[in-house]
N, C-alpha and C positions, 0 to 999 in steps of 0.2 A: 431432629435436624435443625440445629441452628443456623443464626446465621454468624456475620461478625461481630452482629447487635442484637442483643436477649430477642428472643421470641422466635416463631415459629417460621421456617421455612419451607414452602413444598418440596418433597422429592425431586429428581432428576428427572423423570418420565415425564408427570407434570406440566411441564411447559417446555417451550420455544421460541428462542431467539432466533431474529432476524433482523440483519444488518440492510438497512435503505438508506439512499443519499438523502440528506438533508434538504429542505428549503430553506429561501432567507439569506442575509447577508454570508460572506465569508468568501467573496471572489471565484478565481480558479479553484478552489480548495472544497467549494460544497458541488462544483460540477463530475470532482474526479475520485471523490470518495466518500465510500457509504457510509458515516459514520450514526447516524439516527437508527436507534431501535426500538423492532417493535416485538413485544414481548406474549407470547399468546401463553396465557394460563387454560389450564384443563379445568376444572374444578371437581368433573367425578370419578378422573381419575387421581385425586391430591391425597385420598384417603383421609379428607375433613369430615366430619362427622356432616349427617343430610343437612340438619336444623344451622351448623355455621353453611353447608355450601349456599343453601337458601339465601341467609343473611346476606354471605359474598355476593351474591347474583344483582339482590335489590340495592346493597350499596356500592356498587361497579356502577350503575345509572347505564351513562350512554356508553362505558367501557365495552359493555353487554354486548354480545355479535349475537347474528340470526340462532347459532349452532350452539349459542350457550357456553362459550369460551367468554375467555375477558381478555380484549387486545390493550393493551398497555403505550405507548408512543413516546420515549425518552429521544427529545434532538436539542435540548438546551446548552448543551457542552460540542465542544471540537475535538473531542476523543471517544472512542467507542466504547472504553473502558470506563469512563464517565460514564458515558451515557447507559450501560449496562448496568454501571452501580446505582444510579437514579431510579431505571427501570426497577430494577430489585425490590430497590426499598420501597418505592411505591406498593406495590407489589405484595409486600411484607406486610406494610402498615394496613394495610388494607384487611390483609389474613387478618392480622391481630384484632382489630377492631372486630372482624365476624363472629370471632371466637370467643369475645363476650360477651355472655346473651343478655337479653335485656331487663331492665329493670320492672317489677313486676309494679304496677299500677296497684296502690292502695287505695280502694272506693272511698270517698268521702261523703257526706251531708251538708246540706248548708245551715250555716248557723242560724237559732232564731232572729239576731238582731239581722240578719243579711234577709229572711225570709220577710220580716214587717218594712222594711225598705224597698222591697220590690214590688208588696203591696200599695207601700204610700207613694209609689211615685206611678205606679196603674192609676189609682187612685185621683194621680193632680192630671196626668195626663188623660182621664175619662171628664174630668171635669174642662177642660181647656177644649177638647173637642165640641163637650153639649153647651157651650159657647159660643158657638161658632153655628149652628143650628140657628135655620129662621124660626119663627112665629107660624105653627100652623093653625089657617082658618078653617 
């Protein structure tokens, strides 16, 4: 399931759009029609694999509702159909991003020259403190 742009689009089941008026400027025009959408993603019913819904879930942040959906919120355009394609892609980018997992952490060691520097400088900072120490009688 594509979309109009390479990459992955949910199913139809999936989610739900929902047309709200807008706040914010636009006169008469944001009091008499709902042109703001807001887009509720499913995630376990998307047929993403667990380990991307997971991903989707943590990088949604506060998109994330009580139920485990991701509410989406497109009102930056004066047309619904804007504001549906906004929603989308948001949407979209989001999928895509989950669906590449992550890059596996290569352990590293610290170099000898990085390890005798963290000694010589324990080292100036042990001695600046017994410095600082009075004279016991």
């Amino acid at each position: 399931m594509a979309d109009s742009k390479s990459g992955f689009f949910p199913p139809q089941g999936s989610f739900a759009e929902k047309f709200v008026r807008s706040g914010g400027h636009g006169g008469q025009n944001v009091n008499k029609v709902a042109t703001a959408v807001q887009l509720r993603f499913f995630p376990s019913l998307s047929g993403l694999p667990y380990d991307a819904q997971e991903r989707l879930k943590r990088l949604a942040g506060a998109r994330l509702t009580a139920e485990g959906d991701i509410l989406i919120i497109a009102c930056e355009y004066r047309t619904q159909e804007q504001n549906r394609r906004a929603a989308r892609e948001r949407l979209r980018e989001l999928i895509v991003r989950a669906l590449r997992p992550p890059r596996r952490r290569r352990p590293t060691k610290p170099s000898y020259g990085s390890k005798l520097r963290r000694i010589e400088s324990k080292k100036r900072r042990s001695e600046i403190k017994q410095t600082r120490r009075g004279m016991d009688f």
